[in-house]
Residue, then its C-alpha position, 0 to 999 in steps of 0.5 A: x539797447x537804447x537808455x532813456x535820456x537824462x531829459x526822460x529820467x527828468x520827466x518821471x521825476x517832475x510828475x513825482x515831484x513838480x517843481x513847482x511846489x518847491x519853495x522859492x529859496x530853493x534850487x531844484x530841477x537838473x542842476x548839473x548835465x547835459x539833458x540830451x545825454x543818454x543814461x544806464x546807471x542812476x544813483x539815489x543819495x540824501x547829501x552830496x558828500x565826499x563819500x557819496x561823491x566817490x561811490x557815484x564815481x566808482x559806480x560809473x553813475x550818470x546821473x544822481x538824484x540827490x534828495x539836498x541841492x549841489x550846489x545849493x545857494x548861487x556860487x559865482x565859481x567852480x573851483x577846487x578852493x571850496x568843497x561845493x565846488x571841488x565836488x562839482x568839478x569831479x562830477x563834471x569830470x565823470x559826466x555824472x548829472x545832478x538832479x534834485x527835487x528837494x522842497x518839491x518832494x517834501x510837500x509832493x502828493x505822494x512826498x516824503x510828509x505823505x510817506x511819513x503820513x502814511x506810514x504812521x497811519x494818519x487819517x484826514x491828512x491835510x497838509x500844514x501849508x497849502x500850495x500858493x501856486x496850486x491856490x492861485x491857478x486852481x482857486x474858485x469859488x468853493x474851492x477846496x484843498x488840492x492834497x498839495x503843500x508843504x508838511x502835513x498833519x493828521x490824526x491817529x486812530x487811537x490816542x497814544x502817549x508821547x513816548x510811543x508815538x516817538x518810538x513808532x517813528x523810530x521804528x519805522x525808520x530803523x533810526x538808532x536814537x531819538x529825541x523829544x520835546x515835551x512829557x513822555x506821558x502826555x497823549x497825543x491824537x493829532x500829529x504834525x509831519x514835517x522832514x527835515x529842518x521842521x521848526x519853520x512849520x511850528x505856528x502851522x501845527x499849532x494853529x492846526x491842533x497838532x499835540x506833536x510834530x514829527x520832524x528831523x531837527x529843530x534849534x534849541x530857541x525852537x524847542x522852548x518856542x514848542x514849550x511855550x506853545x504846548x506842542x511836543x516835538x519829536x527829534x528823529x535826526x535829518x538823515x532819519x527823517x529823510x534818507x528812507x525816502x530816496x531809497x523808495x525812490x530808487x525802488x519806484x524809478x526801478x519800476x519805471x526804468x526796468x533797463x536801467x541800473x538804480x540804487x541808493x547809495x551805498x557809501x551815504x550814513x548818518x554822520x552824527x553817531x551816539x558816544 
């Protein structure tokens, strides 16, 4: 049986995610590999971590699509003094291949904000932050959004205090504890949406309405700011926020790629436990 090549695999990400709706900071795309390799077994992980690393290995991955970027920030050398680059060493080594999408699948039309959007029954959905590359190529006059950008925010059919919209997020990532910002009384109807590290996307939700965001993580000096603001945050914890979306991931490029092995990672967990 031919296997598709890790250019394919690549392909049927970039139309799932387009790169370019990855912020500028970041570092997306294949970063570790060779395109012209064939590949029959693929894993899908949030973080690159030891235990990840470890389980890609063992399972005889080619190619690994992680959610954060390895290496992330330019590194100058691949040596085994740091822990990025003994990671990457033992990856070249297995001729595993590395892909990552990142801030691309964040603000994705069917990204993970639009999955958080959806499995919270948003209606009018727009996103926080519209794409400047889709303003700039596509803008005319009257234009209108093209559904495409960073976060998202919509509104919930029925008014809802603090504290359930908390637990509803909660529960539709199994996620084992959850944090909030603001009167668990207090209703809410219009909701931010913004997975993992989101306090960037502050001012944009209250400029926009929102009585809530939705996010993984936010700084202290973020919280008081949300205070100040008048807009409720609720704290599902980065790995909750995010690692859902890459076991769907693995489910939708199982559909696509029915001859190749796909799955998420088994070893990957939250590394922040309650005591």
């Amino acid at each position: 049986m031919t296997h598709p090549t890790i250019n394919r695999l690549c392909q049927s990400l970039a139309e799932i995610a387009p790169l370019r709706l990855a912020e500028d900071w970041d570092n997306v795309g294949l970063l570790v590999g060779d395109r012209s390799a064939e590949i029959a077994r693929v894993m899908t992980c949030l973080t690159l971590s030891t235990s990840v690393v470890d389980e890609a290995i063992a399972e005889n991955a080619d190619l690994v699509i992680t959610h954060h970027p390895l290496p992330f920030k330019p590194i100058s050398r691949i040596t085994s003094d740091s822990i990025t680059g003994n990671l990457l060493l033992r990856l070249i080594r297995s001729g595993t291949a590395v892909y990552s999408a990142h801030t691309a699948f964040d603000s994705a039309a069917n990204g993970i904000n639009q999955m958080w959007a959806d499995r919270l029954g948003l209606c009018n959905v727009k996103p926080l932050v519209e794409n400047d590359s889709e303003l700039t190529t596509h803008a005319s006059p009257g234009h209108k959004s093209t559904g495409l950008g960073a976060g998202r925010f919509g509104d919930l059919t029925d008014s809802i205090t603090l504290g359930a919209l908390a637990q509803r997020a909660a529960t539709k990532v199994s996620a084992k504890f959850v944090r909030r910002v603001g009167s668990e009384d207090a209703f809410v109807s219009r909701v931010a949406l913004a997975c993992g590290s989101g306090g960037s996307f502050l001012m944009s939700a209250q400029r926009a309405g929102c009585h809530a965001m939705i996010t993984g993580e936010a700084t202290f000096h973020t919280c008081l700011e949300a205070q100040a603001l008048g807009v409720s945050l609720v704290l599902l914890g980065h790995y909750q926020s995010e690692r859902f979306a890459m076991e769907l991931l693995a489910e939708q490029l199982s559909a696509l790629f029915p001859e190749l092995t796909i799955w998420p990672s088994r070893n990957e967990y939250d590394p922040i436990e309650l005591v």
